[in-house]
Backbone as numpy.savetxt, mean C-alpha at the origin, in Angstrom:
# Nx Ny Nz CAx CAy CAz Cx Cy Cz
-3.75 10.99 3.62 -2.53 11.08 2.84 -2.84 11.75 1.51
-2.26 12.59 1.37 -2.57 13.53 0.17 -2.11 15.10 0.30
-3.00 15.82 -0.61 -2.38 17.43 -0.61 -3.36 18.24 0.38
-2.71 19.38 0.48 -3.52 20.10 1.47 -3.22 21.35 1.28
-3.97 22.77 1.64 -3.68 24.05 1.06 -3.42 24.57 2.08
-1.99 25.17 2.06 -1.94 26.40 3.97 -2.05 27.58 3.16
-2.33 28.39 4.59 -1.75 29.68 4.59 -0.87 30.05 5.75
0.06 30.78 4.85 1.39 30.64 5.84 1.82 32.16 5.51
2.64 32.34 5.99 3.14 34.21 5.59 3.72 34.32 4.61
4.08 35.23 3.74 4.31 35.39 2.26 5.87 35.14 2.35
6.57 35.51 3.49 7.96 35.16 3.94 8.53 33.65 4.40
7.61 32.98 4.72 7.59 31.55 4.88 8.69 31.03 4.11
9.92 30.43 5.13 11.15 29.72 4.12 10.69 28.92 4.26
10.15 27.63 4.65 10.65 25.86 4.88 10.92 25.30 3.66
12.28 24.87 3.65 12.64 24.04 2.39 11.20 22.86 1.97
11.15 23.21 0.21 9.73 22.09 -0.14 10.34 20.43 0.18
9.56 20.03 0.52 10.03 18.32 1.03 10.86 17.63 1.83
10.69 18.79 2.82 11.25 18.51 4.38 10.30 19.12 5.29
10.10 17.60 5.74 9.08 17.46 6.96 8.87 18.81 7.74
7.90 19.17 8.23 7.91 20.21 9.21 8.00 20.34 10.52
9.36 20.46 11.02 9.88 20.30 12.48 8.92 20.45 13.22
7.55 21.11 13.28 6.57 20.84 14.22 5.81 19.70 14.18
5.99 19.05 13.25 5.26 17.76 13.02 6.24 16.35 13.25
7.26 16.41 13.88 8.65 15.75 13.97 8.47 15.76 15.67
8.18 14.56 16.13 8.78 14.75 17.61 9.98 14.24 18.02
10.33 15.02 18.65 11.95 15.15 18.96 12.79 14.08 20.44
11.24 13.56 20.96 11.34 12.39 21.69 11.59 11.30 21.61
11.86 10.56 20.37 11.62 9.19 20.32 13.15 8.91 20.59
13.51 7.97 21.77 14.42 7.15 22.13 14.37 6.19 22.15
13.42 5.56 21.75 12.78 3.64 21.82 14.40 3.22 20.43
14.45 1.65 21.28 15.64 1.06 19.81 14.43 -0.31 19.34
15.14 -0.50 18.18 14.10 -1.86 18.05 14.63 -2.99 19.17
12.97 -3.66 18.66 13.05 -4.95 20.06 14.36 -6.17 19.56
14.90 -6.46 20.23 15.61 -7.13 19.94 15.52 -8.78 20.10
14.56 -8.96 20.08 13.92 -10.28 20.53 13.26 -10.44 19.14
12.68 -9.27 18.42 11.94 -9.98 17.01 12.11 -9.05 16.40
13.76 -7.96 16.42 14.16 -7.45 15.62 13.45 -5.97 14.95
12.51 -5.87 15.75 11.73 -4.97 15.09 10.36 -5.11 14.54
10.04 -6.27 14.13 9.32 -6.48 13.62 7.56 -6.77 14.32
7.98 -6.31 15.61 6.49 -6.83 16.45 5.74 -8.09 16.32
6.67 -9.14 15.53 5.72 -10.13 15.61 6.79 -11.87 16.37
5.64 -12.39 16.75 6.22 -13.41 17.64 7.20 -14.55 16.44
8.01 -15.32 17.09 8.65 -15.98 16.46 7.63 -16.73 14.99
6.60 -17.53 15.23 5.97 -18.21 14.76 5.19 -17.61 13.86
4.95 -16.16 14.08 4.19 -15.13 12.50 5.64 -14.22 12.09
6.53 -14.66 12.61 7.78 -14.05 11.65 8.21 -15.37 10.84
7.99 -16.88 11.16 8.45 -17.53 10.13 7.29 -17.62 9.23
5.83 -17.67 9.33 5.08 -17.73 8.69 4.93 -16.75 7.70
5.28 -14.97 7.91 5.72 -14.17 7.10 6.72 -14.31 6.24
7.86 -15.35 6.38 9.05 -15.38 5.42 8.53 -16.60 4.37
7.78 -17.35 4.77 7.23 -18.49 4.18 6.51 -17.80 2.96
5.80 -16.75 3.77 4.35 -16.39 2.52 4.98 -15.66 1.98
6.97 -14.75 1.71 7.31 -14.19 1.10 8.36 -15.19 -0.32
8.38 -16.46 0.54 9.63 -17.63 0.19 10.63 -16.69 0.53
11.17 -16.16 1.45 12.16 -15.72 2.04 13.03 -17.02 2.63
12.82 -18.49 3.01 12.75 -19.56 3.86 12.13 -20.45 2.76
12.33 -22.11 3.08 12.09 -22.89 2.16 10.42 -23.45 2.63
9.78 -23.38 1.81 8.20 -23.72 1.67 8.07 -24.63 0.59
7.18 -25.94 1.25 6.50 -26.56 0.31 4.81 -26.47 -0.23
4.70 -26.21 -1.38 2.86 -26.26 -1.42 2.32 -27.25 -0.80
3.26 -28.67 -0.63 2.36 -29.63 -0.03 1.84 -29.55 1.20
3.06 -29.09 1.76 3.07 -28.94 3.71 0.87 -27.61 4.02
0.73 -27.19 2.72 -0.41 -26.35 2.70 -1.69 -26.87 2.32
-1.34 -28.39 1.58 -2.69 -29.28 1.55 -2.74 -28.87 -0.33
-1.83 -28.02 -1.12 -1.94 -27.36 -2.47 -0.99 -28.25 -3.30
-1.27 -28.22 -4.57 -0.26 -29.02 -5.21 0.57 -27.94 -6.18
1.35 -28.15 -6.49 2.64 -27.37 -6.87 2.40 -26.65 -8.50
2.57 -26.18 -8.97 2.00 -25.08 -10.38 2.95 -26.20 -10.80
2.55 -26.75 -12.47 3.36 -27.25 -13.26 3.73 -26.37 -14.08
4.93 -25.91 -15.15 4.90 -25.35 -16.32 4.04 -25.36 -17.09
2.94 -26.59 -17.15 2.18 -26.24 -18.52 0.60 -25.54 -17.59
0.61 -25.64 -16.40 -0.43 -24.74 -15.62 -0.99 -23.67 -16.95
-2.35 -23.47 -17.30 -2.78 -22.47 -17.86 -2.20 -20.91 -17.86
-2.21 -20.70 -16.55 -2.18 -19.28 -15.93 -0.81 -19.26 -16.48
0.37 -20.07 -15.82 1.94 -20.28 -15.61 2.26 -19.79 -17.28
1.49 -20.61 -18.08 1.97 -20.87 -19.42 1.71 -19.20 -19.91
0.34 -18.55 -19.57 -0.33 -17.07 -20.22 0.94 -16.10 -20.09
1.21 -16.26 -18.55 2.25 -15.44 -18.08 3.78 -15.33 -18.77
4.26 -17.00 -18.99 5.36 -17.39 -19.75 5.30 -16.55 -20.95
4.37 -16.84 -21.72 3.99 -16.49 -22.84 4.38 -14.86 -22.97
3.44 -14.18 -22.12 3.80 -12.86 -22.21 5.25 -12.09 -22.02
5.63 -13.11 -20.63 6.97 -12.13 -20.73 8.06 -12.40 -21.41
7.66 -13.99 -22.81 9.01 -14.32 -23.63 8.59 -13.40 -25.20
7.76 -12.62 -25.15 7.02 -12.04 -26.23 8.16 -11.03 -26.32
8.83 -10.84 -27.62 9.55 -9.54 -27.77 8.73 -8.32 -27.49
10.18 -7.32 -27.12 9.44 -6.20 -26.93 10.40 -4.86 -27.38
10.30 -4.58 -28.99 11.35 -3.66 -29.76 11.44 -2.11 -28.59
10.43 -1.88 -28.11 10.58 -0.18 -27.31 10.91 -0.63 -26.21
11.39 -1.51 -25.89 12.44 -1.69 -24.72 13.62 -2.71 -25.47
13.88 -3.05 -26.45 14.91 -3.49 -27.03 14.99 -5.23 -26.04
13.71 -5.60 -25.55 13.73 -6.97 -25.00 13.65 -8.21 -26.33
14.41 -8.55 -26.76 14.33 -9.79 -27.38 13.54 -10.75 -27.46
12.91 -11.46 -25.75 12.13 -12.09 -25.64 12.93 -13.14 -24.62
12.52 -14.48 -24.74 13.22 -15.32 -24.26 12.41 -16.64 -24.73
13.17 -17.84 -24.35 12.24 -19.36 -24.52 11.90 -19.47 -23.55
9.93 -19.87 -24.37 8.61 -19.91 -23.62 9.05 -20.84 -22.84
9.93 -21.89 -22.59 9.16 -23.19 -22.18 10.37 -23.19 -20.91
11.57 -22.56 -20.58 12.18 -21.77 -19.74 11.78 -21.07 -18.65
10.83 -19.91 -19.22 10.33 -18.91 -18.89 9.30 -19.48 -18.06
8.24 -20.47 -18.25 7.09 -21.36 -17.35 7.97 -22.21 -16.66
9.08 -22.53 -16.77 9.47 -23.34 -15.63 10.33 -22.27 -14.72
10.40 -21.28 -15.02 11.02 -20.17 -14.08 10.13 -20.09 -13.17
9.38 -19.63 -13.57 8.04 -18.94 -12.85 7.14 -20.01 -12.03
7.53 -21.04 -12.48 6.17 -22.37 -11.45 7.41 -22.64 -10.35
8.56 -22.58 -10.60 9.59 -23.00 -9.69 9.64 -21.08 -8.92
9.01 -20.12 -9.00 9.18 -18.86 -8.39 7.68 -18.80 -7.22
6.55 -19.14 -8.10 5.21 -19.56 -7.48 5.28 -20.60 -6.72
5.94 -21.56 -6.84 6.18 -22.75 -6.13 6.59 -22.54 -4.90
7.57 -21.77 -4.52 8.37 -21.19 -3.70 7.88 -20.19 -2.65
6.58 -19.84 -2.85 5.38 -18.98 -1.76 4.35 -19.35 -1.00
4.35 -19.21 0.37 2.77 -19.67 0.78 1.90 -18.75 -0.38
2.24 -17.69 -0.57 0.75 -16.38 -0.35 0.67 -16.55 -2.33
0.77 -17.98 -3.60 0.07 -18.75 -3.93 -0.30 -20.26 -3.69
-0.18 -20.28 -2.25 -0.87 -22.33 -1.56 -1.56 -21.58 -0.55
-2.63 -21.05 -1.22 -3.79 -20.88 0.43 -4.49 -22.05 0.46
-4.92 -22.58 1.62 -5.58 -23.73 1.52 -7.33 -23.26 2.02
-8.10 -23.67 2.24 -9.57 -23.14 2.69 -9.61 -22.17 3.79
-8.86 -22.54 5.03 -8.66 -22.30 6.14 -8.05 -20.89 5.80
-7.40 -20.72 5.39 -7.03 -19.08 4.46 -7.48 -18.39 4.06
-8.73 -18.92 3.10 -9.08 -18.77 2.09 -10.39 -17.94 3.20
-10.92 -18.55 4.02 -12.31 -18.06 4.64 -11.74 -17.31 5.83
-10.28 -17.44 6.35 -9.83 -15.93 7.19 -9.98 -14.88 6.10
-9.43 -14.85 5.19 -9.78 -13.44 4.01 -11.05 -13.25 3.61
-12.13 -13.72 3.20 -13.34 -13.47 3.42 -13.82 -13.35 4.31
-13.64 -13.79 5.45 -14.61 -13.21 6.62 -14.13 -11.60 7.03
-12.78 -10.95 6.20 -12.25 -9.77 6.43 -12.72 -9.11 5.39
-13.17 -9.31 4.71 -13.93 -8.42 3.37 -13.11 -8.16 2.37
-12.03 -9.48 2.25 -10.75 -9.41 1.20 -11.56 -10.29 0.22
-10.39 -10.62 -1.01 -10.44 -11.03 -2.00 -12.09 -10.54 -3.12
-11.82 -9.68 -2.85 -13.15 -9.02 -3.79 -13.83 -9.15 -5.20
-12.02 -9.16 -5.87 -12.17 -9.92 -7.30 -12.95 -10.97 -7.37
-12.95 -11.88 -6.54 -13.48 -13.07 -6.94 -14.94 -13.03 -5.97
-14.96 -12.30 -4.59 -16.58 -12.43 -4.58 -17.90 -11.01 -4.72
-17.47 -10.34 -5.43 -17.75 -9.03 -5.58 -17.83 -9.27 -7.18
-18.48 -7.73 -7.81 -18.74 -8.12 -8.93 -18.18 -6.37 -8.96
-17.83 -5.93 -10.02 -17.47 -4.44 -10.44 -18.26 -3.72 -11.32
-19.11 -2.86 -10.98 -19.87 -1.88 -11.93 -19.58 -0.67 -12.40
-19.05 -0.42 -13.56 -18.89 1.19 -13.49 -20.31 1.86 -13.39
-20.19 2.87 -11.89 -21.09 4.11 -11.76 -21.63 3.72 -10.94
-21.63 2.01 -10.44 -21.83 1.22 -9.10 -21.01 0.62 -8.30
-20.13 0.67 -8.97 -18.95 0.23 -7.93 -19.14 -1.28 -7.63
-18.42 -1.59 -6.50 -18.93 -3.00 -6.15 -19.92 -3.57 -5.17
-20.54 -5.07 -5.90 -21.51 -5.36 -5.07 -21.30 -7.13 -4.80
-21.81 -7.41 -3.83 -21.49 -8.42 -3.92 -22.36 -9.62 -4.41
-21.62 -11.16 -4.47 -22.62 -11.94 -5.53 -23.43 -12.79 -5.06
-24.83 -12.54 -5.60 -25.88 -13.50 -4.85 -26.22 -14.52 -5.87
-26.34 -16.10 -4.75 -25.56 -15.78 -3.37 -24.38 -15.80 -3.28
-23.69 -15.29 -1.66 -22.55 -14.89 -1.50 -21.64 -16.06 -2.27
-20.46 -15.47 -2.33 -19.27 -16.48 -3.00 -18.65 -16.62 -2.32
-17.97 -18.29 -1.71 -16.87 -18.27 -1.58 -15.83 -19.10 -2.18
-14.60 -18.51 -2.33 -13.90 -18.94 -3.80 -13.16 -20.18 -3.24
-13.19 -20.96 -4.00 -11.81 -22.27 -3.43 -10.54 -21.76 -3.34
-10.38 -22.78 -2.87 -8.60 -22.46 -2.79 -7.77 -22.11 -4.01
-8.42 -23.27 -4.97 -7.39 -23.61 -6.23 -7.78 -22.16 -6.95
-8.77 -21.53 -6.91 -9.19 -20.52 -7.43 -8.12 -19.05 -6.96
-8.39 -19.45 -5.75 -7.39 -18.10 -5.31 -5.95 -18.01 -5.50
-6.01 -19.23 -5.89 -3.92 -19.56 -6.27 -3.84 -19.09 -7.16
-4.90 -19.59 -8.05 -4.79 -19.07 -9.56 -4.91 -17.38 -10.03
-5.60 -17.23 -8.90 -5.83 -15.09 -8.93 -4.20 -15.06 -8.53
-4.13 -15.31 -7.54 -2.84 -14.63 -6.90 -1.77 -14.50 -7.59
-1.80 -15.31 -9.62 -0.27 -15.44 -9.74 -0.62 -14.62 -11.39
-2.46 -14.38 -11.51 -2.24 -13.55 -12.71 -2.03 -12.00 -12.60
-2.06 -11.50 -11.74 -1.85 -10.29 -11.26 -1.17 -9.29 -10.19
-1.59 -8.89 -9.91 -1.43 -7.91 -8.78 -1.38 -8.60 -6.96
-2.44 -9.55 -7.05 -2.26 -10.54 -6.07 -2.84 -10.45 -4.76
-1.84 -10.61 -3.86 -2.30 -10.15 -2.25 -1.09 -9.02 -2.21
-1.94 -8.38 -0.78 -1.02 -7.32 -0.59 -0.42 -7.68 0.47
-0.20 -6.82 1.30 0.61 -7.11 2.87 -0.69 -7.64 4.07
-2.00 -6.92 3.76 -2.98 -7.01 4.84 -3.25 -8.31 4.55
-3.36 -9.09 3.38 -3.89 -10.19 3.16 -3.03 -11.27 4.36
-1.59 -10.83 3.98 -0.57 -11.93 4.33 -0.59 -11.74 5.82
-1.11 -10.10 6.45 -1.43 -10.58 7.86 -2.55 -11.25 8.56
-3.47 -10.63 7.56 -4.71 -11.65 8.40 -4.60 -13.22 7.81
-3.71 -13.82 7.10 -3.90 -15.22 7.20 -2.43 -16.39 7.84
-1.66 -14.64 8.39 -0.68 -15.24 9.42 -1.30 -15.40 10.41
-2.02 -14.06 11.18 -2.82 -14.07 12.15 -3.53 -15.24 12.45
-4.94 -15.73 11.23 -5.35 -16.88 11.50 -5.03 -18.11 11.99
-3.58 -18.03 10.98 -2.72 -19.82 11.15 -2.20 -19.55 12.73
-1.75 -18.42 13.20 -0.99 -18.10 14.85 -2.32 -18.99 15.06
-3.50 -18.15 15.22 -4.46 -18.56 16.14 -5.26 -19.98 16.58
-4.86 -20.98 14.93 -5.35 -22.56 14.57 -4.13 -22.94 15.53
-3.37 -22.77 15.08 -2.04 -23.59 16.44 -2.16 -22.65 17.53
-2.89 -22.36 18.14 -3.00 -21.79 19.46 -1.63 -21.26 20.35
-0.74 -19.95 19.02 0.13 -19.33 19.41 0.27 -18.19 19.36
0.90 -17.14 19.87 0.89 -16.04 19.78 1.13 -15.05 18.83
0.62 -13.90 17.89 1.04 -13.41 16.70 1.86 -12.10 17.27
1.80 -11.46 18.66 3.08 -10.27 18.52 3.72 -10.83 19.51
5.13 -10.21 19.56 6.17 -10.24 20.43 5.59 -10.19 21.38
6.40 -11.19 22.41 5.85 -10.99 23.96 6.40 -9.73 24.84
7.81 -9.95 24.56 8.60 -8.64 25.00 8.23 -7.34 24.83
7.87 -6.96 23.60 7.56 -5.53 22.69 5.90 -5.11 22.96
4.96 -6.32 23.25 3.71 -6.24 22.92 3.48 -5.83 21.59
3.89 -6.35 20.53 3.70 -6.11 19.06 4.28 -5.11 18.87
5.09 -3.94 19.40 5.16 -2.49 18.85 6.64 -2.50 18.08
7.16 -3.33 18.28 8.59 -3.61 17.66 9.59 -2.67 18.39
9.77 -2.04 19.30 10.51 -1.29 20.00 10.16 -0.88 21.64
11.58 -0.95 21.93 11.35 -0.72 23.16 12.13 0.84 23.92
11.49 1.37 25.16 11.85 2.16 25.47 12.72 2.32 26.49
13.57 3.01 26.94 14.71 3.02 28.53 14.07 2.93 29.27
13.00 3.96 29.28 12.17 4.17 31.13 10.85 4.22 30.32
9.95 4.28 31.49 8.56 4.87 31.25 8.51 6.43 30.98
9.86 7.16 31.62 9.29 8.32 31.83 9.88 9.19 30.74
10.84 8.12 29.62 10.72 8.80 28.21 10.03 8.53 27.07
9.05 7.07 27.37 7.75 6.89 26.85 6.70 8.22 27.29
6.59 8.40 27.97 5.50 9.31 29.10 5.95 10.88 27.93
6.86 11.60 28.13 7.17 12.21 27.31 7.14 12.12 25.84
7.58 11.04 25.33 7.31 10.97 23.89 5.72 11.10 23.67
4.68 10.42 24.55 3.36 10.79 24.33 2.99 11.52 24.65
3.21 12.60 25.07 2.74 13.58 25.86 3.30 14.80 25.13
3.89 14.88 23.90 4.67 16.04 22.73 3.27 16.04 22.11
2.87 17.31 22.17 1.71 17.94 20.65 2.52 18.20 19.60
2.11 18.00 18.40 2.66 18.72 17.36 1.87 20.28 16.59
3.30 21.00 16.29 2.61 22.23 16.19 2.64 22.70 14.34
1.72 23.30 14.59 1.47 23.85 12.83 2.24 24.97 12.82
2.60 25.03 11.20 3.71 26.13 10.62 2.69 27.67 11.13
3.39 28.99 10.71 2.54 30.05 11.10 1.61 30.44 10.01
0.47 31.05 10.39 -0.59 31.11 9.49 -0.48 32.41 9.40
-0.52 33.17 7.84 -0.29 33.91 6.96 -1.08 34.21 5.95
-1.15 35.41 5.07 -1.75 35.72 3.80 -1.39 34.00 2.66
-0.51 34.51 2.69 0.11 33.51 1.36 -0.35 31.85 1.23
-0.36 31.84 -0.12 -0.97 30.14 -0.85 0.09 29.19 -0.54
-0.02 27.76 -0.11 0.86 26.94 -0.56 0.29 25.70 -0.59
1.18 24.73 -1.04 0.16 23.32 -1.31 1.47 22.42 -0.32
1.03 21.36 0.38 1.74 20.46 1.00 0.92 19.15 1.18
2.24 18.46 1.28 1.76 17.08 0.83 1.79 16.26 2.38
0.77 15.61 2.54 0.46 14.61 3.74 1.04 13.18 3.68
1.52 12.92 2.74 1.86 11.63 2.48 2.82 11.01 3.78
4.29 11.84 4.13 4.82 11.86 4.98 4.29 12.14 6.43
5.30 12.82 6.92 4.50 13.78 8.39 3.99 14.84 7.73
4.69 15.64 6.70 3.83 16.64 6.21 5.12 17.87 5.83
4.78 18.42 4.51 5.89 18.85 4.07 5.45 19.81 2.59
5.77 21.44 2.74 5.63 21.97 1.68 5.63 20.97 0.42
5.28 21.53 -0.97 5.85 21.25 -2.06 5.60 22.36 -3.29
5.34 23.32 -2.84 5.65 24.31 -3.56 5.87 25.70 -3.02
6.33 26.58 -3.48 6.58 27.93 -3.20 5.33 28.71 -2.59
5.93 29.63 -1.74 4.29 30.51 -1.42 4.14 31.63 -2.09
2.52 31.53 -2.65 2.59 32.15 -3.75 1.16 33.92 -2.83
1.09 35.01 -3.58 0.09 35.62 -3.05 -1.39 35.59 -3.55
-1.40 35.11 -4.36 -2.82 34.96 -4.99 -3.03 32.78 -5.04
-4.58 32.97 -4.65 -4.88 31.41 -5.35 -4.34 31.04 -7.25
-4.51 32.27 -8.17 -4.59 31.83 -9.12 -3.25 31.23 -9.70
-1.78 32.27 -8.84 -0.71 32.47 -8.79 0.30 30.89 -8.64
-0.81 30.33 -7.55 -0.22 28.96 -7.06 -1.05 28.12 -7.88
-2.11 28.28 -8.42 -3.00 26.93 -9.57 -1.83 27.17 -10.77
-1.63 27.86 -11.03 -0.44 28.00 -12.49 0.58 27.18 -12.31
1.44 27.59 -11.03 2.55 26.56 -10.65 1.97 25.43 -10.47
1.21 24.94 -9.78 0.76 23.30 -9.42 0.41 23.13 -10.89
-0.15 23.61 -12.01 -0.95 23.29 -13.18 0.72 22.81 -13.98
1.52 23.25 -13.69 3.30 22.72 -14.37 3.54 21.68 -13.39
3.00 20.96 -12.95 3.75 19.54 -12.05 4.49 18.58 -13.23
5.45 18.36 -13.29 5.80 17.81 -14.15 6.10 15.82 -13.88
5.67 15.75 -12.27 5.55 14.22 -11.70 5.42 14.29 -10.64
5.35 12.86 -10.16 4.63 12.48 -9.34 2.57 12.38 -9.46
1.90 12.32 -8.94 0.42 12.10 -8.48 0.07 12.89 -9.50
0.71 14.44 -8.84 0.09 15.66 -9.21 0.25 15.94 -10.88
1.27 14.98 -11.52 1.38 15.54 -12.94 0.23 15.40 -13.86
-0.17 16.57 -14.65 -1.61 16.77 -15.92 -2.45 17.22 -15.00
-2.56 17.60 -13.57 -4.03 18.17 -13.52 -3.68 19.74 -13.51
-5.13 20.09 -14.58 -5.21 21.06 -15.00 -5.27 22.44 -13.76
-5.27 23.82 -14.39 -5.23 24.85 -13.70 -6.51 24.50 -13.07
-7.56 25.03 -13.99 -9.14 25.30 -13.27 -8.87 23.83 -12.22
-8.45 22.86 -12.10 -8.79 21.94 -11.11 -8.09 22.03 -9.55
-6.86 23.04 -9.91 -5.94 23.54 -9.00 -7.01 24.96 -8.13
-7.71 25.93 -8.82 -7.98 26.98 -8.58 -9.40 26.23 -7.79
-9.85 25.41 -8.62 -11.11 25.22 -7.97 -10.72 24.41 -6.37
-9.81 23.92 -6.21 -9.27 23.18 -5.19 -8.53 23.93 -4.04
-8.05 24.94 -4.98 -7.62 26.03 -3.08 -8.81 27.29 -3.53
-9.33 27.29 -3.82 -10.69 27.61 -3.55 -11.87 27.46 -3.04
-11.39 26.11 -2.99 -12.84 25.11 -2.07 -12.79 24.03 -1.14
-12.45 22.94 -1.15 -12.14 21.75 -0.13 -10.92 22.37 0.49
-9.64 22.41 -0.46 -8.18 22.61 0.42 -7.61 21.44 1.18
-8.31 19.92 0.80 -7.60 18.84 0.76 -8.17 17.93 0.37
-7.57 16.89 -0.30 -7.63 16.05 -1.33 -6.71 14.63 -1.13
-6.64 13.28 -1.06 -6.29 12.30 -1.36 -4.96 12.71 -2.51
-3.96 11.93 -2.34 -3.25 12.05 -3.75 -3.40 11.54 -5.38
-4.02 10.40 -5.10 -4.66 9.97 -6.55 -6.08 9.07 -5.62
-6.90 8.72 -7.08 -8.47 8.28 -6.54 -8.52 7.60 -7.80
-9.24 6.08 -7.44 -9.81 5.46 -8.66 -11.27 5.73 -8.72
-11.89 6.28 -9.63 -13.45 6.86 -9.62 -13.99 6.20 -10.51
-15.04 5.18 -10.76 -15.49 4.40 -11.95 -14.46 3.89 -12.51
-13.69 3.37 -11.80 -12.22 2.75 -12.65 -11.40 3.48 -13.51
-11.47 4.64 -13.34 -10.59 5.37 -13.93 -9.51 6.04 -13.02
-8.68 5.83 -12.85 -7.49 6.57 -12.33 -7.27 7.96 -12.61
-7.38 8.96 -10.92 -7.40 10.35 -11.47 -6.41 11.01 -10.19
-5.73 12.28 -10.46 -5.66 12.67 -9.34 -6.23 12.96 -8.14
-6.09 12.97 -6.92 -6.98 13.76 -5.95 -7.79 14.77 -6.18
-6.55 15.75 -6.27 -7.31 17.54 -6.64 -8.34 16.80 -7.63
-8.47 16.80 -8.37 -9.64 16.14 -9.91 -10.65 15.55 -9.16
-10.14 14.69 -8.71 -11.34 14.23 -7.92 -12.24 14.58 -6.68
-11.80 15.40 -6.06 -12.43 16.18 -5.13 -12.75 17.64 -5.80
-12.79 17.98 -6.78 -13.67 18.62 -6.78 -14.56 18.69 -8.41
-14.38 17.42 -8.90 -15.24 16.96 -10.21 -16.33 17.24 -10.30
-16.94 16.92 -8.87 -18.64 17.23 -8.80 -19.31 19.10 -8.12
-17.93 19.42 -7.80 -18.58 20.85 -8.04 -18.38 21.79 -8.89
């Protein structure tokens, strides 16, 4: 997922940021499953997913965890911060002591802060939660801590509510796990996990059986983005230097501030790149980063 450099003919229309009909198959007739809605997963990891979202009513206790109070450390840091005025957004602030009982009654309300052990060591045995057993080096990256760590529960509650948290993979591998402790199934039986179903076999058979085809190859520069199926995003230009100028004016998205020379050196050399890269903890674009070291 990221940018990529064609060459395409100097006449090349395709509107920038629409998919490229060769990369679009024109087969798919499947509707969602209607047994789990789409979602490929069996009854029992679709309630366990609404639980770890509080989509559905959850108790910390029913998890073996006890419930965040308002004056919780973490609860209170957080309170604190978001009742703090803030004049360049014209936020006023609010009362601290409000604000921590918002938030322990919002945390309260989630599996994915009440992991209990059994959670806690499905995500480590997957090479999750890193913050806490990994250590971060700039120019080393991460390593892990000897000896190995593994974090408690109460520990990981407490990560999960100062930051950034768990993501989606977390919340599947410790649905997955809990399916597997009650000895039940985690995808649809109907769907086989895929969340959709098809009329016949023999418009499955067809839908797999479509190649997708590339635009026509030409003199001319262009840059397109992979993120999607795949889709111009700039004009075709006749020279490399022609198209580093335009990409060097991105005015947003990924691509905005990287410089010309990083554009020229990039459809000059690799011709694909990631869309952004964290490198020694610094946040950079792709292009920048693929080709920094030459």
């Amino acid at each position: 997922m990221g940018r990529e450099l064609k060459r395409v003919p100097l006449d090349f229309q395709w509107p920038q940021n629409k998919a490229w009909s060769g990369y679009l198959n024109p087969h798919h007739t499947a509707v969602a499953c209607p047994h789990c809605e789409g979602t490929g997963s069996s009854p029992l990891a679709r309630g366990l997913k609404d639980k770890w979202y509080g989509y559905v009513e959850f108790r910390p206790e029913d998890r073996g965890s006890k419930p965040f109070q308002p004056d919780h450390p973490v609860i209170r840091a957080r309170a604190e911060r978001n009742a703090r005025p803030d004049p360049e957004y014209r936020w006023p602030g609010c009362d601290m002591d409000r604000e921590a009982r918002r938030l322990a009654d919002l945390f309260n309300g989630q599996w994915s802060h009440h992991l209990n052990d059994a959670d806690v060591a499905a995500l480590v045995a997957r090479g999750r939660l890193m913050d806490l057993t990994h250590t971060w080096t700039q120019g080393e990256g991460w390593k892990a801590k000897e000896p190995a760590y593994v974090p408690t529960a109460a520990e990981v509650n407490d990560w999960s509510i100062c930051g950034m948290g768990h993501d989606s993979i977390n919340k599947w591998i410790v649905t997955e796990a809990e399916c597997q402790r009650l000895g039940a199934p985690t995808s649809c039986e109907h769907c086989g996990g895929e969340g959709e179903t098809w009329p016949s076999d023999e418009a499955r058979k067809l839908y797999d059986d479509w190649e997708r085809t590339e635009p026509p190859s030409g003199e001319g520069y262009q840059i397109w983005e992979t993120v999607s199926e795949g889709s111009p995003i700039s004009p075709v230009f006749v020279t490399p230097e022609a198209l580093a100028t335009h990409m060097a004016g991105t005015k947003w998205g990924a691509d905005k501030g990287t410089p010309y020379e990083s554009w020229l050196k990039f459809i000059n050399g690799p011709g694909w790149a990631m869309s952004m890269v964290v490198q020694d903890g610094a946040v950079m674009s792709g292009v920048e980063a693929a080709v920094s070291n030459t």
